[in-house]
N, C-alpha and C positions, 0 to 999 in steps of 0.2 A: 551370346548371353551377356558376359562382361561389357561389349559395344552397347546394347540397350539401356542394358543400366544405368552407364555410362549416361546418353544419351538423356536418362530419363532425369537426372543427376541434376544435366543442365537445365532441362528445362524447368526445374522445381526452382533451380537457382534465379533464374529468369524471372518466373513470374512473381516469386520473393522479392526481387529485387525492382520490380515494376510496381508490384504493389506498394513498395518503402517511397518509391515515387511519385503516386499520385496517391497518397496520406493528404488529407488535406491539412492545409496551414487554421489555425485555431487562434483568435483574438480578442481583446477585446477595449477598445484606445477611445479617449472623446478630443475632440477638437474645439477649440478657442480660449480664450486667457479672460483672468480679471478684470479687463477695462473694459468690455461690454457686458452688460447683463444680461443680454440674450440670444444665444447660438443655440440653433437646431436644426440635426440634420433633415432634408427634407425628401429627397428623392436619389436611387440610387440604380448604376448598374456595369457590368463588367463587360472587358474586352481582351480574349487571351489570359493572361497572368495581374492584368492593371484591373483595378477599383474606380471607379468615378463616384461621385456624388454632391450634390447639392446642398448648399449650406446657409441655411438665413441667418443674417447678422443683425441686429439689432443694438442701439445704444442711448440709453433713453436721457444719457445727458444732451445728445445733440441730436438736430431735426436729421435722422437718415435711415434707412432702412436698406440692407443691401444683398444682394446673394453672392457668395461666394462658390465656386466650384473647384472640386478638386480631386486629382490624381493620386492614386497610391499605388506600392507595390503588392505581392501578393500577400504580405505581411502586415500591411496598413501601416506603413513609412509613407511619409510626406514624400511625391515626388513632386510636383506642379499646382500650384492654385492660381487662379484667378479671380478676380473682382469685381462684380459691376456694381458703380457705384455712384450717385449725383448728390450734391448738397441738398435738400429739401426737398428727396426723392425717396419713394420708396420702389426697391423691386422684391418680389415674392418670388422664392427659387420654388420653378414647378415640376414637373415630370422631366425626365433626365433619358434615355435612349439610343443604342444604339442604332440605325437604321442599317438596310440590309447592305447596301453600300459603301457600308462604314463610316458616316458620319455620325458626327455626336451633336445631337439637337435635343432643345429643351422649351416646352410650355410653360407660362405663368402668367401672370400680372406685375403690373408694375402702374405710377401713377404719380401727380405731385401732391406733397403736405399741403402747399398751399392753396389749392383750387379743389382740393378732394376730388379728383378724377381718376379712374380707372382705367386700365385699357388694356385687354390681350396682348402678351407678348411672345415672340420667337427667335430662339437664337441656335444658329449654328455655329459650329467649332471646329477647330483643328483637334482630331485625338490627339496627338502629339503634344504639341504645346499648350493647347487650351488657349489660344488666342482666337477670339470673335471675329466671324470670318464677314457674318452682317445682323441686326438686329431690327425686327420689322414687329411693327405696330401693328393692332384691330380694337376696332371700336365698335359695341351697338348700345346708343347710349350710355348715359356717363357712369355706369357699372359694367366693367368687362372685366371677364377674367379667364383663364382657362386653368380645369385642372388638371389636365391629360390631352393626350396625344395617341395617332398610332399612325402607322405608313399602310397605303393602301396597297391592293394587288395591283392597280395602273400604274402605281410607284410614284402616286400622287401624297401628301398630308391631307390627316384630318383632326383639328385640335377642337374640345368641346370643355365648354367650362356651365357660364352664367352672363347674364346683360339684365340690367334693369336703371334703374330710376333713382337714384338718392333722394330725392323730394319727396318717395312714398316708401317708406320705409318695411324691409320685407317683401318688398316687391319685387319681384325679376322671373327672367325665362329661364327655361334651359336653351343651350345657346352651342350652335357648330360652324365651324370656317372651316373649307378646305380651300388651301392652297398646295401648289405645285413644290419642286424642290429646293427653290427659290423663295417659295414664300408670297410669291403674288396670289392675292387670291380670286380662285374658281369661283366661289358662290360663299353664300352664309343660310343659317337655316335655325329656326326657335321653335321650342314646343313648351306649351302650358297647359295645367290643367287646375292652377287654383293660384294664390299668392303669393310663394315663394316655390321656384323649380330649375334645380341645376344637373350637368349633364356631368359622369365620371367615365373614364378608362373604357376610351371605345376599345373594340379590338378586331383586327381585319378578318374575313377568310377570302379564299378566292373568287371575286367580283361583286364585292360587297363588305360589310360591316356591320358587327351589333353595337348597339349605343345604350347603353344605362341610366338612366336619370330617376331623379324623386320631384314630386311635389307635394304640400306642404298649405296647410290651411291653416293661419294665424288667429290664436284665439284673444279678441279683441279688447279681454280685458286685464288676463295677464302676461301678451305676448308668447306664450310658448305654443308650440306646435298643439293644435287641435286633432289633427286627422291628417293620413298623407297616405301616399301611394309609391310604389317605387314599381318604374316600367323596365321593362326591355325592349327596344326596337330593334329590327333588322332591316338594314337598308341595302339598295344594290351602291353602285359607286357614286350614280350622280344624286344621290341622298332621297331616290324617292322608295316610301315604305312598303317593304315586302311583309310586314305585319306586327303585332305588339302584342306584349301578355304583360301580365301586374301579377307582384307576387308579396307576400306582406300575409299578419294576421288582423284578425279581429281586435276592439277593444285597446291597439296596442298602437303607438309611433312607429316608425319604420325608417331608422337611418340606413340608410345606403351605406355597408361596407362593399370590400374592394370586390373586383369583376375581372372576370379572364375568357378567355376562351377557350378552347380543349383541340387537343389535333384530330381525336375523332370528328369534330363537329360538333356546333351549340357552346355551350358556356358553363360555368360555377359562377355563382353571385351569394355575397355576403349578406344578411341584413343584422344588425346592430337592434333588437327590439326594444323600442322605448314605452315606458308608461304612459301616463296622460300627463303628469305633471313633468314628463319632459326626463326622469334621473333613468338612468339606466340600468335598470331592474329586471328588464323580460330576459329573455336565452337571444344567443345569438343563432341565429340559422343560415344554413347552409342549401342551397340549390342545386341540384344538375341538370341543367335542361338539354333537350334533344333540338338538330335544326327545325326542327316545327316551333319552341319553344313550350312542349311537353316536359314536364318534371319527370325526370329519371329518376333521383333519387331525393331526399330532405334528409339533415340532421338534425339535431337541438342539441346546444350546448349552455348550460345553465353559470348566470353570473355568479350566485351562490352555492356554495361558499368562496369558490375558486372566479374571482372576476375574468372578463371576458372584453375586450372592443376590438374588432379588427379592424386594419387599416390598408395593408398590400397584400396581393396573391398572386402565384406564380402558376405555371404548370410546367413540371421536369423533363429532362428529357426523355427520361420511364413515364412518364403519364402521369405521375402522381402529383398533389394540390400543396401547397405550402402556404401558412397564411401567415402574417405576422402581427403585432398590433398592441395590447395591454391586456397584463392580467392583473388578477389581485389578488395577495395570498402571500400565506408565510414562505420568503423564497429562500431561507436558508436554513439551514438545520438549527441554528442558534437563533432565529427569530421567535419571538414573545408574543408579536404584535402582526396582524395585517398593514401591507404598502403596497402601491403599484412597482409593477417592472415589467421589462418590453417581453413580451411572449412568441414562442412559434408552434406553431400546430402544423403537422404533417400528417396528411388522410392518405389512402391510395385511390384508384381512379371509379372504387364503388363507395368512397366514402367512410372506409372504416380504419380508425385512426390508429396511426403507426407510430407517435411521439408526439408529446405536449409538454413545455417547460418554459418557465419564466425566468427568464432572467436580470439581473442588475448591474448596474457598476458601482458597485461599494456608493451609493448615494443616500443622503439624508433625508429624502423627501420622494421622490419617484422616476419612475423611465419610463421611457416607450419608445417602442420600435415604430414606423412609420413606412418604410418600404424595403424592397426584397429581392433578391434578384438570385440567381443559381450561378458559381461560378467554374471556371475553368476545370476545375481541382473536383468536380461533384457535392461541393459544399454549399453553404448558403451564404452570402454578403448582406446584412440588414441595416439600415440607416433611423436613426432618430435621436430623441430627447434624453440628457443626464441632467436631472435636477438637482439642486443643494439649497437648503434652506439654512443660512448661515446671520445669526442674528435677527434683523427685520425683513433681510432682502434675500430674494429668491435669484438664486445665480443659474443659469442654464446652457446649456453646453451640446455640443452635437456628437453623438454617441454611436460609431461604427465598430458593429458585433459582427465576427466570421466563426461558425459553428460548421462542423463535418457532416455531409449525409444523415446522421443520427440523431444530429442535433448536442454533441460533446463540442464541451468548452475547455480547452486546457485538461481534460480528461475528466472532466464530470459532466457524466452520461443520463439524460434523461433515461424513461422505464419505456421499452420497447412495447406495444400492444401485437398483438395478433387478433385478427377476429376482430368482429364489431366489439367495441368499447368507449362506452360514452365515456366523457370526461368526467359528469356529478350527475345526479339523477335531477331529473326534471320533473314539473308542474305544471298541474293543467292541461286541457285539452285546446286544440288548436284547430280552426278552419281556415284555410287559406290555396291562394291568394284570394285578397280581397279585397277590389273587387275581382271578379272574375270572369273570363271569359267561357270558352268550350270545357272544362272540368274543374273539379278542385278536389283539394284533400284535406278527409278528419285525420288529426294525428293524436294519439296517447300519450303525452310528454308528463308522466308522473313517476310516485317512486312505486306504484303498481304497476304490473305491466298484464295485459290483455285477458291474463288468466286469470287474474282475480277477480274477475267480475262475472258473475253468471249469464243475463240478457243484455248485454249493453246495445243500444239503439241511438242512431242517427236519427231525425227527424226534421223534416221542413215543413213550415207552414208557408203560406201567402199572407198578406194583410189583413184578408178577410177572414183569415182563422183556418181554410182549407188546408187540408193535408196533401203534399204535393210531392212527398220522399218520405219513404220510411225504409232505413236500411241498416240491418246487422252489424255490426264491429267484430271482426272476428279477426282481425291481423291491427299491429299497433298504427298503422298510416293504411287508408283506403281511398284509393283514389273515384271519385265518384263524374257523370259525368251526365252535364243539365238536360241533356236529349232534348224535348221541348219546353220546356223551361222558358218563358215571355223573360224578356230586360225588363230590368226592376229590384228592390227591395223584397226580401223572405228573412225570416224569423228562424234559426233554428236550433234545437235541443236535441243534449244528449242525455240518456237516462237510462238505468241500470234497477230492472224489476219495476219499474213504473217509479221510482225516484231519480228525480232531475239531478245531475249534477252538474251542468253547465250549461248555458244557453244565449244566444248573441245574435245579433244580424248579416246578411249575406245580402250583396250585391251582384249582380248576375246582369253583365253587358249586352 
């Protein structure tokens, strides 16, 4: 009995003492000084116990534009930076990666002040040192850029950004290179579907890849977004399409926030919903698609009162979704006033949120977080902007936050959710995606929910007035599905006892 005890003694000791060990480290540091005006972090991510991340430099006394990269310990101590950097040059620090190999490669752009040209960039590194092992150029036409990368299942690259025209302004494709591990490239590949359309954060599965992109109808008299769309493609390796679905609402702009993919299979994809006039007013939404690229799940997350834009997303090695991005909101208990600060959202793998918290770095004017990465420890590593508005000029700084699995800073703990729990209640009712292919979904996004309405009803019409769907509301999202339904334009209304309270159009591929 005494030997058991004994026995049990240690091993309480043990796991006490394992636990004290993988605490994660908690920070929160910004990087550059007062002789440039412009530092932000841009892209980040871990290997072992080390920090990487991406850093754009900027200095608007002289013609340069530069990225910086750089190493830290688990503490976010400078260990290693490097610099790429030419006189009358600009480069844009892009997506940041470890590959499965363990190499550290990075996407972006880069280009000259004087000739205004663009062009895809790639670099690889030593983890180690962070010395550039080679740097290789792409071009399609004189706007190239990429904003992401991923490694294939052949162990081949595939970087996807933008290419278009500077002589027509607004204008470009979305735009894909794959090259080998080298960098030589395999093929190139664009898709458009209106005036402005760029590709984000592919992400591999085995023998194949999804690809994310928006397009973008420029309204010709005051420039801002008219109308757009945001796709999902699924491709096999040599880029040709195993099929596409559009996802976005009615009535509403649709920035493309960040995109991942899931170890079950299929994806989470962000949208940013915009107004007509472009400010960012709608709720941000949230996706789960199936490999067919069937919606599993939707959220809505409402910018007011508590602001909202996400920017990177992760999936854990539990499953669960991490986003990071801006909020807006009183972020300290001594705040008066609404400001921005970089926020993280943590859902689990059905989408119902486990922590939401914004955070700052004591700055006068705002932050954001920009990208995201899980590290060693079970924690988070996020990279982005510390702003200070000092006098007449706006000082900006690159802002690296490390938060625990909970999302605690230094010991201030966001409020844990259980259970579905929206952030703020939501407005309006929502159809989407739009357009749409084989289904779509009505959703409830208000501060009633499903039960306060007595008849509420779906309805389609055709253009000729025919009635072509009429269908119940009895759960807050209903996914519906066009059966024979012709490609085209329909009309439809939702209404509760024979009064309309919402009504819009539907496109149907």
């Amino acid at each position: 009995m005494h030997q058991m005890k004994r026995i049990t003694i240690i091993a309480i000791i043990f796991l006490l003492s394992r636990a004290a060990l993988c605490q994660s480290t908690t920070f929160s540091k910004v990087f550059g000084n007062d002789s440039s005006l412009g530092y932000g972090g841009v892209s980040i991510t871990s290997y072992n116990d080390s920090i990487y991340f991406s850093m754009f430099d900027q200095d608007l006394s002289v013609s340069y534009q530069a990225t910086t990269f750089i190493k830290t310990d688990p503490n976010g101590n400078l260990s290693i930076s490097s610099r790429l950097f030419k006189p009358d040059f600009y480069f844009d620090g892009g997506l940041l990666r470890m590959t499965k190999n363990e190499n550290l490669i990075s996407g972006g752009g880069s280009g000259s002040l004087v000739v205004q040209a663009d062009m895809g960039t790639f670099y690889k590194f030593n983890k180690y040192t962070l010395d550039t092992f080679f740097l290789n150029y792409y071009s399609h036409g004189n706007i190239s850029v990429f904003y992401g990368f991923c490694e294939l299942s052949d162990g081949n690259l595939l970087f996807c950004g933008e290419a278009g025209d500077n002589s027509i302004q607004g204008r470009a494709a979305a735009w894909m290179v794959k090259t080998d591990t080298m960098g030589n490239e395999i093929w190139q590949k664009t898709m458009a579907s209106d005036d402005y359309n760029g590709a984000y954060t592919p992400y591999t599965f085995n023998g194949g890849f999804y690809q994310p992109w928006g397009t973008a109808h420029r309204n010709t008299a005051s420039g801002n977004p008219a109308d757009s769309a945001i796709f999902v493609d699924k491709y096999d390796n040599n880029g040709n399409l195993i099929w596409r679905d559009t996802f976005g609402t009615i009535g509403y702009d649709n920035a493309q926030g960040p995109f991942t993919g899931i170890k079950e299979g299929g994806g989470v994809i962000t949208l940013n919903i915009l107004d007509m006039t472009g400010s960012q007013s709608g709720p941000t939404v949230i996706y789960k698609f199936d490999t067919n690229g069937a919606i599993v799940w939707q959220k809505y997350f409402q910018r007011s009162p508590m602001g909202l834009l996400m920017n990177s997303m992760t999936e854990t090695e539990s499953g669960d979704i991490v986003i990071c991005g801006e909020g807006y909101g009183k972020i300290r208990n001594t705040d008066t006033i609404f400001h921005d600060g970089g926020c993280i959202l943590k859902l689990d793998k059905n989408g119902n949120t486990i922590f939401y918290q914004v955070y700052d770095y004591d700055s006068t004017w705002q932050d954001i977080l920009n990208d995201i990465t899980e590290t060693a420890d079970g924690g988070y590593a996020c990279v982005g902007d510390a702003y200070e508005h000092i006098g007449n000029t706006n000082y900006e700084r690159a802002w690296l936050l490390k938060v625990d699995s909970n999302g605690c800073l230094n010991g201030d703990c966001p409020t844990l959710y259980t259970g579905i729990k929206p952030i703020a209640d939501l407005i309006n009712f929502f159809v989407f995606p739009n357009p749409a292919t084989s289904q779509f979904t009505v959703a409830l996004a208000g501060p009633n929910d499903i039960y306060g309405y007595s008849d509420l009803h779906f309805t389609l019409f055709d253009l000729t007035g025919r009635l072509v769907m009429d269908q119940p509301l009895k759960e807050q999202t209903t996914v519906l599905h066009r059966n024979d339904l012709t490609s085209g334009m329909y009309l439809w209304q939702i209404a509760d006892d024979n009064k309309t309270l919402s009504n819009g159009k539907l496109v149907l591929r």
